[in-house]
MIMAR-131096 format. One record per residue (C-alpha): residue in one letter; x, z, y. Coordinates in steps of 0.25 Angstrom, whole numbers, padded with zeros to 4 digits, always signed. Each point is the difference from the previous one (the first is absolute). Example, Ala and Ser with C-alpha at 12.3 -4.5 7.8 and 13.67 -1.06 7.14 Angstrom:
MIMAR-131096
a+0049+0031-0018/s+0006-0002+0014/
***
This chain:
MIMAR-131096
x+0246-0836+0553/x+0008-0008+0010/x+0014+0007+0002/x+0005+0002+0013/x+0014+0002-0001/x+0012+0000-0013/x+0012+0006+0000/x+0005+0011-0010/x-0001+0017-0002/x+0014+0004+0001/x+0002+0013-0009/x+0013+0001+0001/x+0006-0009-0009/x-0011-0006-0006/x-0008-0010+0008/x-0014-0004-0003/x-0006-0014+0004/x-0013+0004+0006/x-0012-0006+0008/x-0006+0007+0010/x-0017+0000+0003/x-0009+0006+0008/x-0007+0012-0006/x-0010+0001+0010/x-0010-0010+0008/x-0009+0000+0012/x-0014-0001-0003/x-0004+0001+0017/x-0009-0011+0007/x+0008-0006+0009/x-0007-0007+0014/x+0004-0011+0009/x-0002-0003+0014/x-0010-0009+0006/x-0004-0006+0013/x-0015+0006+0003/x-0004-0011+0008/x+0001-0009-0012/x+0005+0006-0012/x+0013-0008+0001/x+0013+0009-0008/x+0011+0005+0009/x+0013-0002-0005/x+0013+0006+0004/x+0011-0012+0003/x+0015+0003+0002/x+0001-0006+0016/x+0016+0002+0005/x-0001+0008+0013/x+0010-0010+0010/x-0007-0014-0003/x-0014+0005-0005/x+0001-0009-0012/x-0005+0004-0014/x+0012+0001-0009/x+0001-0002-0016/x+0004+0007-0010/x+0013-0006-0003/x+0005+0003+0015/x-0002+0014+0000/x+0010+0010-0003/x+0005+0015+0001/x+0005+0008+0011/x+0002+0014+0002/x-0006+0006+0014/x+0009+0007+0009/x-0002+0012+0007/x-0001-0008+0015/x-0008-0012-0006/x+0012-0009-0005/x-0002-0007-0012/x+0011+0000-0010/x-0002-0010-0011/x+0002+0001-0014/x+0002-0007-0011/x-0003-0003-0016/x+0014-0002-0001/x+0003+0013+0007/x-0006+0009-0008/x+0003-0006-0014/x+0015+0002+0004/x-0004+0015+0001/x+0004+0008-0012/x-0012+0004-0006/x+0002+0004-0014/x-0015+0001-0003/x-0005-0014+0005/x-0002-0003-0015/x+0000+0014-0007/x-0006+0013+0000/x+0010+0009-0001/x-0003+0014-0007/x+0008+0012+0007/x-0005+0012-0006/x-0010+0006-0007/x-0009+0011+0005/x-0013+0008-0004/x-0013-0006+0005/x-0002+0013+0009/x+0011-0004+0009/x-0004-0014+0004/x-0010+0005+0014/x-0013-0009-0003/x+0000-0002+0016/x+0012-0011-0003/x-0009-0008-0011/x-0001-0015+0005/x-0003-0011-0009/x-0002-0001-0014/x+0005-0009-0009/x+0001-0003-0014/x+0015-0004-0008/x-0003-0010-0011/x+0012-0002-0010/x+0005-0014+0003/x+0002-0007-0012/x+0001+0003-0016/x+0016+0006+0003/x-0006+0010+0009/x-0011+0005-0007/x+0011+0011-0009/x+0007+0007+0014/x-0012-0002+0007/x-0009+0009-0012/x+0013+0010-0001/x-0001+0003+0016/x-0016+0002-0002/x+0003+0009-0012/x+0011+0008+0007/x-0011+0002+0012/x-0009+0006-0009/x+0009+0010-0007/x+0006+0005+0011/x-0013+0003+0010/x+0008-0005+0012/x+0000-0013+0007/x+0010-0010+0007/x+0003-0001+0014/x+0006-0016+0003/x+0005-0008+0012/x-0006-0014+0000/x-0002-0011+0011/x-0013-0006+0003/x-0003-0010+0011/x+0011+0000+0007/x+0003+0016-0002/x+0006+0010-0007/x-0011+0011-0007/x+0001+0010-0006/x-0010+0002-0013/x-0004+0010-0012/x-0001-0006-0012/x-0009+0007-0010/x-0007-0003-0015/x-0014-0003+0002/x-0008-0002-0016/x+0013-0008-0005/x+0004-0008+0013/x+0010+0005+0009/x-0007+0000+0015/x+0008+0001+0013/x-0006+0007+0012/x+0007-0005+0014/x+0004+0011+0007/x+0000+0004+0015/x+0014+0003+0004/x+0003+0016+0003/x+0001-0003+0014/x-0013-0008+0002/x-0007+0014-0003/x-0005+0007+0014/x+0000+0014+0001/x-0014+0006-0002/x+0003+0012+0009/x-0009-0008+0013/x-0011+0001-0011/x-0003+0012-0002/x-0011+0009+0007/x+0005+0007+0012/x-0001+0017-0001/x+0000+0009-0011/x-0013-0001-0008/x-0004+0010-0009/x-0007-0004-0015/x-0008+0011-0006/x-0003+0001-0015/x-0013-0001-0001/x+0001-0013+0009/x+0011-0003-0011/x-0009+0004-0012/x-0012-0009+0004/x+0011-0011+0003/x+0006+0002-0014/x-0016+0000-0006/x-0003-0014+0007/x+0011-0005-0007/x-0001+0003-0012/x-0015-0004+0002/x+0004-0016+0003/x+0010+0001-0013/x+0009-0012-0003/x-0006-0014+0002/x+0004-0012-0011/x+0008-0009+0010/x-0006-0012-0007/x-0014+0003+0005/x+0005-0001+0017/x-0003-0012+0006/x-0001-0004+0014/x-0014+0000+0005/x+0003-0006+0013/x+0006-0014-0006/x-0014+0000-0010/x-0007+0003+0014/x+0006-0012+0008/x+0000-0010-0012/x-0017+0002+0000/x+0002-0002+0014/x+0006-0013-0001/x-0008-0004-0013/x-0014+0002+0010/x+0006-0007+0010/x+0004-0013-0007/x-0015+0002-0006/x-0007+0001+0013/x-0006+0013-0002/x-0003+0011+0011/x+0011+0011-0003/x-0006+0014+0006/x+0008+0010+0004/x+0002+0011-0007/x-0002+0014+0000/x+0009+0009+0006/x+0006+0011-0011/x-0001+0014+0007/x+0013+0004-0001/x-0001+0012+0011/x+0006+0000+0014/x+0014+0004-0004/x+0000+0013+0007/x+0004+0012-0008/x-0010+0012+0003/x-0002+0007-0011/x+0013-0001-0011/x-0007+0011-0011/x-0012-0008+0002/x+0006-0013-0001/x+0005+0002-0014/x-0011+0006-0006/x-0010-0012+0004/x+0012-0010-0007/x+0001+0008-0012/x-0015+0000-0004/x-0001-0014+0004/x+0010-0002-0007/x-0004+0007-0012/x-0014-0007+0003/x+0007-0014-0002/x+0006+0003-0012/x-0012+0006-0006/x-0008-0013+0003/x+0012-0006-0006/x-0002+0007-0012/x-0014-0003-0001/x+0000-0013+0000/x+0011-0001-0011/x-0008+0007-0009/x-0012-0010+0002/x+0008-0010-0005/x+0005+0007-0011/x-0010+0010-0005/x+0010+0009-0009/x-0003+0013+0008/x-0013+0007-0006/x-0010+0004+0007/x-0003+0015+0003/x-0015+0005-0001/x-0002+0014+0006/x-0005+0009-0013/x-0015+0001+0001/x-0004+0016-0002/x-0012+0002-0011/x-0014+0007+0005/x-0002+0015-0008/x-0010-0004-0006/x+0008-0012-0008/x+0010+0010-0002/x-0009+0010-0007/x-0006-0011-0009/x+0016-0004-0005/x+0002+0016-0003/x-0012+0002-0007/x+0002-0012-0008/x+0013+0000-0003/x-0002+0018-0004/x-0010-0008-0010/x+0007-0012-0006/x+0011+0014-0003/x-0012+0009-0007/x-0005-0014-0007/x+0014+0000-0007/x+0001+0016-0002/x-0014-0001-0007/x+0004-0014-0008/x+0014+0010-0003/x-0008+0012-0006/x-0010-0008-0009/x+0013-0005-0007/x+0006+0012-0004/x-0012+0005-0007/x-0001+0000-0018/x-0010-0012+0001/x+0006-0007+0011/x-0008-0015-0007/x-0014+0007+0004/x+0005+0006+0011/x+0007-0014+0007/x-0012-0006-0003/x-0008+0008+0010/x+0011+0002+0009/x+0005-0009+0013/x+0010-0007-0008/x-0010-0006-0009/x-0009-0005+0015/x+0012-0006+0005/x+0002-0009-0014/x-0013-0006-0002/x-0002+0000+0016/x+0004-0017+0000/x-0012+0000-0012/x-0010+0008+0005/x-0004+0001+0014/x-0009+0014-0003/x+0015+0007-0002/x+0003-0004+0013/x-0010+0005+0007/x+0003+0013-0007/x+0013+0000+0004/x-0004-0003+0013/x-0012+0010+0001/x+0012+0011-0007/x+0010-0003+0012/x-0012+0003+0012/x-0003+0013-0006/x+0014+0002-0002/x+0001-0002+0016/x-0011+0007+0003/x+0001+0011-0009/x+0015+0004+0003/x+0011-0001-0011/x-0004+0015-0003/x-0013-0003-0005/x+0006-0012-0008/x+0010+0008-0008/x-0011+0009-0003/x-0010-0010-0004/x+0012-0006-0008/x+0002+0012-0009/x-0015+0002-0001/x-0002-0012-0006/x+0012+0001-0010/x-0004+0013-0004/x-0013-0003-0006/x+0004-0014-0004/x+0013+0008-0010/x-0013+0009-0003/x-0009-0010-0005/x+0010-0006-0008/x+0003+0011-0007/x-0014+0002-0004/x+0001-0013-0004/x+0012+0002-0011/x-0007+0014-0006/x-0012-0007-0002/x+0007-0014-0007/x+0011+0012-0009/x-0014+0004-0006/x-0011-0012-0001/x+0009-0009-0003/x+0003-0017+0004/x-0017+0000+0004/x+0001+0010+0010/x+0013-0007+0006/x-0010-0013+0000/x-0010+0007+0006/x+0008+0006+0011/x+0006-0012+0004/x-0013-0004+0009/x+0003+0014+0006/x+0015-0005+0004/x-0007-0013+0007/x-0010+0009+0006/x+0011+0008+0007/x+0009-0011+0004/x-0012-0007+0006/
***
């Protein structure tokens, strides 16, 4: 950046060679005149007013306007024998909280660059004695030909300077405030208060100036030799005040409606909000078939329970469920007796299951122990014999 002006920061004794630069820049389309007959540019000459002759630049000098009309001339040489002991320094005079500098005196802003290796060490030590103490410096300094009075303060780690407006250039604000008492209520104030915390904070970064972006298309289309159509006209209201209460709640649901749609289309960009689907209800019938078969699946395992406490629980295991559920993957007939066992579990009722369960464990424990009296007194052959008996029952 191209440096406007060099001097020094005067902090008491210390002085700091510095450059100053322009922290800020016009981005507005500028226009110029022409002659609408044929397009020709008008310019502006400098013509004296006795002999109506145009003048240059090297003739032209300074004069100060009397109150009557009389021109009093001054000088280059005039002013530089003024005392001014901020022509080539900004001089620091105290050293203030930022809450005390009125934002209705901020001007210009500019940045101070350390000029040269020597000055980068008192430069860094005023920056970092800025920092620590939360305040800010208030500086003489002359510009173009006045003196100004400036703020210096620490932006990221470079010391900025905002000209300031003198305390005298401040008009009163008292002619610019509504004539008569005017009463506020609460609920006014509440709805107030709602619509602003409804717009939120706002990322500066993100504002930009629609009306430059507008004329720059404007231009572009022209140069192009396209047909610009005019646009439509935002409704933006009459600009009479009817209804206050009213008035504030529209701008707080549309507000809310912007943010919402806002929101909206965030999350189609990024899909890291899950999607809620309402819970669907179950019918009774489905509900009734679940009880029933989850009342069986628990009488199926009180039953496969039972068998296995009994003396002969190898018998017994065998003609129980526990022994379906194993071979079900090799035979497909134990699957359809497990199945054809859980329907009339359901359609039976858990009671007649459990009855039906001990039933069958009743006479199985009898039968086998039929079984060991009659192989105590025959003998092995009768154990053979019965064997067919045990596949018999199993089956």
């Amino acid at each position: 950046m191209r440096s406007i002006w060099n001097g020094a920061i005067s902090f008491g004794l210390v002085s700091i060679p510095i450059k100053l630069v322009n922290a800020t820049e016009n981005h507005s389309i500028s226009f110029r005149q022409i002659h609408l007959a044929d397009g020709g540019r008008i310019r502006y000459r400098k013509v004296c007013e006795l002999d109506e002759e145009e003048v240059s630049g090297g003739e032209i000098g300074k004069a100060y306007e009397d109150a009557d009309g009389t021109m009093i001339p001054i000088t280059d040489e005039d002013l530089a024998q003024l005392p001014l002991p901020t022509a080539k320094t900004i001089e620091i005079v105290a050293f203030v909280p930022a809450d005390r500098i009125d934002p209705l005196q901020m001007d210009a802003a500019y940045y101070l660059s350390a000029n040269g290796v020597p000055a980068a060490k008192p430069y860094t030590l005023l920056r970092e004695a800025l920092k620590r103490s939360n305040r800010v410096a208030v500086a003489k300094y002359a510009l173009r030909g006045r003196e100004r009075l400036g703020m210096l303060r620490v932006v990221d780690d470079v010391i900025a300077m905002h000209g300031l407006l003198w305390p005298d250039e401040i008009r009163a604000p008292q002619d610019a405030a509504p004539d008569g008492d005017i009463t506020v209520r609460d609920a006014e104030l509440d709805l107030a208060d709602a619509l602003m915390d409804t717009l939120g904070e706002v990322d500066m970064d993100s504002l930009h100036d629609d009306y430059r972006e507008a004329v720059e298309e404007l231009v572009a289309a022209k140069a192009a030799g396209e047909i610009v159509l005019p646009a439509e006209p935002e409704d933006t209201g009459d600009g009479k005040v009817s209804d206050l209460i009213a008035a504030l709640e529209n701008s707080v649901r549309a507000a809310r409606s912007s943010r919402n749609a806002e929101g909206a289309g965030d999350g189609d960009e990024d899909s890291g909000m899950a999607d809620v689907h309402p819970i669907k209800k179950t019918s009774s019938r489905t509900s009734g078939k679940t009880a029933r078969t989850t009342e069986a699946e628990k009488t199926t395992g009180t039953a496969k329970k039972t068998t296995h406490r009994t003396p002969t629980g190898k018998t017994v295991t065998r003609s129980g469920s526990s022994t379906a559920k194993k071979s079900a993957p090799k035979s497909t007939g134990a699957k359809k007796s497990t199945s054809t066992t859980k329907k009339s579990a359901g359609g039976a009722g858990s009671a007649g299951s459990r009855t039906t369960a001990k039933k069958t464990t009743t006479k199985t424990t009898a039968k086998t122990a039929t079984r060991k009296r009659t192989s105590s007194s025959s003998g092995g052959t009768t154990t053979k014999k019965a064997a067919p008996s045990r596949k018999r029952t199993s089956a």
